[in-house]
C-alpha positions in Angstrom: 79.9 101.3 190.0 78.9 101.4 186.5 75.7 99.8 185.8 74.7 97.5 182.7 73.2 100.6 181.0 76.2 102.3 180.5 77.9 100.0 178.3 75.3 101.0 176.2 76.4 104.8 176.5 79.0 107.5 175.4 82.1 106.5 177.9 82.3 110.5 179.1 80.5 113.4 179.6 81.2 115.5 176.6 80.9 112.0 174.5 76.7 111.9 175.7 76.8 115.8 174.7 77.7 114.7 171.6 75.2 112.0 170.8 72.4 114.0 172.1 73.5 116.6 169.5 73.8 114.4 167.1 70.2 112.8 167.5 69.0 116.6 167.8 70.7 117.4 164.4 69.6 113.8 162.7 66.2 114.2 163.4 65.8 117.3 161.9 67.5 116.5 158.6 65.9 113.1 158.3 61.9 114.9 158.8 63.0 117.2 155.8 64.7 114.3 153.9 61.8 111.8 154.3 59.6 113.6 152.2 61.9 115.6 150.2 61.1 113.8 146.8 57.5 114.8 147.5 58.2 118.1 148.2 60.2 118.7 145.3 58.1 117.5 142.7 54.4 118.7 144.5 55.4 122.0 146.4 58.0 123.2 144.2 56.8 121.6 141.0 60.3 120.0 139.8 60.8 117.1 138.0 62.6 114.4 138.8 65.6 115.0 136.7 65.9 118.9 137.6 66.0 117.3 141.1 68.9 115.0 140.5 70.4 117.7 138.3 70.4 120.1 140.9 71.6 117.5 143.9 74.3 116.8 141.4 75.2 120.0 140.7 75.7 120.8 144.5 77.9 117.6 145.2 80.1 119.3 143.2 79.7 122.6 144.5 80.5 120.4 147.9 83.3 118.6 146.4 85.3 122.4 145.4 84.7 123.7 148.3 86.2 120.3 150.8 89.6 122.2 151.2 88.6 125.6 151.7 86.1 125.0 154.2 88.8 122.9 156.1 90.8 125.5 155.8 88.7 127.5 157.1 87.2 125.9 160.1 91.4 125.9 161.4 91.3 129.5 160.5 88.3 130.1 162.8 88.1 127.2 164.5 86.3 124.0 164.5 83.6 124.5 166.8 82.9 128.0 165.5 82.2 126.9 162.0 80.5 124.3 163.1 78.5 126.3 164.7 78.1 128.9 162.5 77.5 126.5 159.6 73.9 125.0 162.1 72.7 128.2 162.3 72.9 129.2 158.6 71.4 125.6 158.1 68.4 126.5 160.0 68.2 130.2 158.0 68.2 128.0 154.7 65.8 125.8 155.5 63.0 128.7 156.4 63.2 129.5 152.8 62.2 125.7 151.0 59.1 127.0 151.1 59.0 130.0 149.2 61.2 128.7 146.2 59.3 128.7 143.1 61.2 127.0 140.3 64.7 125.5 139.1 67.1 128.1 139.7 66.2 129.2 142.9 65.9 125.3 143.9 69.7 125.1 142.8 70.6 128.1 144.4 69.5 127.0 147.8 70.8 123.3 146.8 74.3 124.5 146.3 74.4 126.7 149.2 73.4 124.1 151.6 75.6 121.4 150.1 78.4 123.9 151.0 77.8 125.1 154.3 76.5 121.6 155.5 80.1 120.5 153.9 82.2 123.4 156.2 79.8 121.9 159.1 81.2 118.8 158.6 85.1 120.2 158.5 84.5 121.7 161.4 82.6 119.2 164.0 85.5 116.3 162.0 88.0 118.9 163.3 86.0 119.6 166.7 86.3 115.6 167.9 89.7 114.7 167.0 90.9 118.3 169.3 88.4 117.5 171.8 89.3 114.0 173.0 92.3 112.1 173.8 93.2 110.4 171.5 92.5 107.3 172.6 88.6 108.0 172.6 88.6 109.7 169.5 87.1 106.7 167.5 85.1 105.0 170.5 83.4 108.3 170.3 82.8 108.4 167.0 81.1 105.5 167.0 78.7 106.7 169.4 78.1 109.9 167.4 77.4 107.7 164.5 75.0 105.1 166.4 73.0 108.4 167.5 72.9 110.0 164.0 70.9 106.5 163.1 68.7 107.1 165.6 68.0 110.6 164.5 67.5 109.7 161.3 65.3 107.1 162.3 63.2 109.6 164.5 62.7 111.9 161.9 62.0 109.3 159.2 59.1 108.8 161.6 58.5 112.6 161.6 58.5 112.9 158.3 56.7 109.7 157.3 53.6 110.9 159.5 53.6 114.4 157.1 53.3 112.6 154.1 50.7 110.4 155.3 48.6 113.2 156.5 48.5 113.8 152.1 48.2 117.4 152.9 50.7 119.9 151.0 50.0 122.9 153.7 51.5 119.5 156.4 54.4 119.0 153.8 55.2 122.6 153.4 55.8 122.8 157.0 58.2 120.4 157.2 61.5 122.6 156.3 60.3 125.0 158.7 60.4 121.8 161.6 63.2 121.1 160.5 64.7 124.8 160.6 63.4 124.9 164.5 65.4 121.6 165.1 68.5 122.8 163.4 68.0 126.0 165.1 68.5 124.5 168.6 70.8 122.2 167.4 73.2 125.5 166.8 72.2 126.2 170.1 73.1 123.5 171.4 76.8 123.3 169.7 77.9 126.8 171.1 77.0 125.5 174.3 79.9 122.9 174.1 83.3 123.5 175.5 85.8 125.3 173.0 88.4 122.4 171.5 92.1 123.4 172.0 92.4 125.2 168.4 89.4 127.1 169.2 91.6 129.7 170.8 94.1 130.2 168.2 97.5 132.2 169.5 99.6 134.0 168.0 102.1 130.9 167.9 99.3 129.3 165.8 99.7 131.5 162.9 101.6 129.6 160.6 104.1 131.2 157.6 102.7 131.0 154.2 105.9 129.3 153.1 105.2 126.6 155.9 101.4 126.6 155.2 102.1 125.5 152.0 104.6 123.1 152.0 102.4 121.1 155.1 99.0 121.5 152.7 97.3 118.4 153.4 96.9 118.4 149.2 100.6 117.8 149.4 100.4 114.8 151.6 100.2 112.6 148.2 100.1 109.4 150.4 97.3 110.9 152.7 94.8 112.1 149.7 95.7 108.6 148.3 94.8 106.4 151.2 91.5 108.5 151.0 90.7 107.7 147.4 90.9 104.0 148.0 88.6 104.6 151.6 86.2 106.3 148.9 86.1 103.3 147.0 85.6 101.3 150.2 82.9 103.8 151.3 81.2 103.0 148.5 79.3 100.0 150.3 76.5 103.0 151.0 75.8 102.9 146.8 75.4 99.0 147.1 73.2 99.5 150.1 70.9 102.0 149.2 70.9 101.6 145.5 72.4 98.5 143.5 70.8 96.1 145.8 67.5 97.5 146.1 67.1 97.8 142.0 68.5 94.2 141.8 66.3 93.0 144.3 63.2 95.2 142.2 64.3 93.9 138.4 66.7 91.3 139.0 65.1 88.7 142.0 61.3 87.5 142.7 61.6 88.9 146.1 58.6 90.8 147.1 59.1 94.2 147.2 57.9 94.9 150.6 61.6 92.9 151.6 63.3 96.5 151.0 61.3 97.6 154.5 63.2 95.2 156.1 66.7 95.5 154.7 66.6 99.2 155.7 65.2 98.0 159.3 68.0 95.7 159.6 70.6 98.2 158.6 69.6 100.6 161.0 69.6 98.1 163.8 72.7 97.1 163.2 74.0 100.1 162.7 73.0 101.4 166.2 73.8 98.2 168.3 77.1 97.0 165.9 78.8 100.4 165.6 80.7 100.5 168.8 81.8 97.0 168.9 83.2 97.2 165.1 85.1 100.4 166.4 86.3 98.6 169.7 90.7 98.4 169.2 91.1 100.9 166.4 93.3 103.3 167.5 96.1 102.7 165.3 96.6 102.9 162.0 97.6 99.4 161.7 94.5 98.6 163.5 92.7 100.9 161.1 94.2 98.9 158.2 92.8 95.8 159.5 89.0 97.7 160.0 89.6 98.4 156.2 90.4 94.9 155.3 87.5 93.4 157.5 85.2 96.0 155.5 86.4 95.0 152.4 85.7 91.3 153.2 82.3 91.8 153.8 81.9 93.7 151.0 83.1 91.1 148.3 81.0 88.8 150.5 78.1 90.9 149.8 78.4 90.5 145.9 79.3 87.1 145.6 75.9 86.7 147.8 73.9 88.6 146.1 75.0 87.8 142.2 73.2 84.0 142.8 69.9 85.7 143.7 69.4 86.3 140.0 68.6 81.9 139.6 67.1 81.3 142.9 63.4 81.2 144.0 61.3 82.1 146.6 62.7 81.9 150.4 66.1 81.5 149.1 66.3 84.5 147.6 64.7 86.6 150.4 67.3 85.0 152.6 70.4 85.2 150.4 69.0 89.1 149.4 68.6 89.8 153.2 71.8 88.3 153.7 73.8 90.2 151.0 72.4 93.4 152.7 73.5 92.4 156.1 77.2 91.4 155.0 77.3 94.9 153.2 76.4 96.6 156.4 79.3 94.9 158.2 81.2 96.6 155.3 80.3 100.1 156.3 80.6 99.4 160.5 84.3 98.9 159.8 84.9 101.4 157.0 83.3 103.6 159.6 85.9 102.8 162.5 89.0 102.3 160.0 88.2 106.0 158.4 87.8 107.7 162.0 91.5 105.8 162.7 93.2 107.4 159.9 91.4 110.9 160.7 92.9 110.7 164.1 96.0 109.0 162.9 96.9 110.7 159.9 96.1 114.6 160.7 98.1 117.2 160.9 97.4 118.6 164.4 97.2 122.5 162.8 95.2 121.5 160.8 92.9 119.0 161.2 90.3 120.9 159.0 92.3 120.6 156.1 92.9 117.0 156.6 89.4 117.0 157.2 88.2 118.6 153.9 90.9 116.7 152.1 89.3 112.8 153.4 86.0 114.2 151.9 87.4 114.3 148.9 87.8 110.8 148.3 84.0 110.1 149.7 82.4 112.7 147.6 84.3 110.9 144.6 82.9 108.0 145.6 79.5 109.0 145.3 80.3 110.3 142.1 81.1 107.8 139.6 79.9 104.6 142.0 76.1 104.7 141.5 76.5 104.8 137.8 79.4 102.3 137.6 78.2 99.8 139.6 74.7 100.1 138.8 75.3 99.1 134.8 77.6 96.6 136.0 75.5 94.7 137.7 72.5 95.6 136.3 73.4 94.9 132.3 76.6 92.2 133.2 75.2 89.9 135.9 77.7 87.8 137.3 80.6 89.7 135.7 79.7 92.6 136.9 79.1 91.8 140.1 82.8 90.3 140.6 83.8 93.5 139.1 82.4 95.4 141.5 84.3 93.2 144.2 87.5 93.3 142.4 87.4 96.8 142.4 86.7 97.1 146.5 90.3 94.9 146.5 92.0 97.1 144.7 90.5 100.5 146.9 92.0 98.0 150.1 95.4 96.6 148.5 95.9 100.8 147.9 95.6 101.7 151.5 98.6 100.2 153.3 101.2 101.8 151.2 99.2 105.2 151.0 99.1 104.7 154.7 102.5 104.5 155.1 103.2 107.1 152.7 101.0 109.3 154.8 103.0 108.8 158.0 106.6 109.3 156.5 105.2 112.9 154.8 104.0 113.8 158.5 107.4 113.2 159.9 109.2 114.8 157.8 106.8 117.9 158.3 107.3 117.6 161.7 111.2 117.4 161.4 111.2 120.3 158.8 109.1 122.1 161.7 110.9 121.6 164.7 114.6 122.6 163.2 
């Protein structure tokens, strides 16, 4: 009989395989990650913009490299790149310390933006072969509640390095993090090989019909993906517009952006699963999409009175405005993992995978500048901006959908005769 604990767990055996790799994997990015602005600008001796030059310049290293590493991880398979990708993580991360300057920092940036990028492909293409599809997203959601608690873990890690204020403690860290990615690779070739991980020769697919089913060409799929970027965007109003309006904008204390993060981690780890629970459709992933872009409007047209109020108010409203934009990212979360498992081409779920990056590396493109002077230097106005933006990412998404779905069939008709 199932106990009251495991409602509180992956639903399968592979699913708690999963999460434990995932916690393995978040931890060790999240030491490294911690303290990566300090040891950037004290070990390597960078300044700050060289650092957001180079992390720049590897997003779009990252962004060129979405369809070819999808491409890729069906070519190889998904849980082979995967794995291949976590062991060349860990061989990266041995050399942080013995960079000495710009170039070699963007070197390393670019080529970890990359591979970390085909890693991604791959474990994206690895769950949706894996599981039936109706635990695909359920699962998810559990991978995604134990990368919080990961990253949580090695925020902790990493906080207690740079509180030691020692740089030989600091310069350590990448080489933790290299052992924990290390047996995270382990760990990933330990898991059982996904369907298209033993390609046949029936899986080979003509050039001719290779091209004509490219996931670029599914106009309606890289579409609906765009306006998910724009939806995904709650992350730039979490960890950036809200925290500098709160700092220039509000007579909050400072110390409030402790607990906003807290709160969005909680959350995140107990509200995950539930906001996933039903999506297994894409109409269901449509309504996910319009739930998330509820909250987020909510979130601006909470936060935009903070500017006037005083004191407890606008703690509470600021707090508020956080939590409403974390309900915003639980169900773009679940209605993005829908469409992945919806919406893929089954040879080639790497592709399709690379191809949704697209739209969230866009995202994270022109989003923190955009909606940083918006708010920032046009109050109010920018704010519903902002918000009328998000409706127009959602209003996109159920014809792109549908779109998506009629290009599928007629692949799959073209196929078959």
């Amino acid at each position: 009989m199932p106990t009251r604990l495991d409602r509180f767990l992956p639903p399968t055996p592979l699913a708690r395989r999963l999460s434990a790799q995932s916690v393995l994997f978040a931890t060790g990015e999240g030491a490294f990650l911690t303290g990566s602005a300090v040891f950037f600008t004290q070990i390597v001796g960078l300044s700050a913009a060289q650092v957001g030059l180079g992390l720049t310049v590897g997003g779009l290293a990252s962004f060129c490299c979405s369809i070819p590493a999808g491409k890729l991880a069906d070519r190889l398979g998904p849980k082979r790149l995967w794995g291949l990708s976590a062991f060349t993580m860990a061989a990266l991360y041995l050399v942080w310390p013995f960079i000495g300057g710009f170039a070699t920092f963007l070197v390393l940036v670019v080529l970890l933006e990359v591979v970390q990028n085909a890693g991604w492909s791959g474990r994206g293409a690895y769950t949706i072969d894996i599981f039936p599809r109706e635990e695909r997203v359920r699962t998810s959601a559990f991978v995604r509640a134990a990368l919080n608690i990961g990253f949580t873990i090695g925020a902790l890690i990493g906080g207690l390095a740079l509180a030691s204020d020692s740089d030989t403690v600091i310069r350590a860290v990448p080489w933790l993090t290299a052992c924990v990615l290390l047996a995270n690779g382990v760990m990933i070739t330990r898991l059982p090989d996904a369907p298209h991980d033993k390609p046949t020769a029936e899986d080979v697919v003509p050039v001719e019909k290779a091209v004509q089913g490219s996931a670029l060409r599914n106009r309606g799929f890289v579409l609906l993906n765009v306006c998910d970027g724009i939806l995904g965007t709650n992350q730039v109003l979490l960890n950036i517009v809200i925290p500098l309006w709160l700092v220039q904008e509000t007579d909050a204390p400072h110390v409030l952006l402790a607990w906003l993060f807290g709160t969005n981690t909680v959350l995140a780890v107990l509200l995950q699963v539930p906001a996933a629970r039903g999506v297994d459709s894409v109409s269901s992933s449509l309504r996910a999409a319009r739930i998330s872009g509820a909250f987020f409007v909510l979130s601006c047209l909470i936060v935009l009175v903070t500017h006037d109020t005083l004191g407890w108010t606008t703690i509470l409203l600021v707090w508020l405005g956080h939590v409403t934009v974390t309900g915003a990212e639980l169900f773009q979360s679940a209605g993005h993992w829908g469409f992945l498992s919806e919406l893929s081409d089954p040879d080639r779920r790497g592709e399709y995978q690379g191809a949704a990056q697209l739209g969230s590396i866009l995202g994270n493109v022109w989003a923190p500048a955009l909606f940083t002077y918006l708010a920032m230097e046009w109050g109010t106005t920018g704010w519903l901006l902002i918000a009328a933006i998000i409706v127009v990412g959602v209003l996109g998404m159920g014809p792109s959908s549908r779109a998506a779905e009629r290009y599928l069939a007629r692949v799959h008709a073209d196929a078959a005769a």
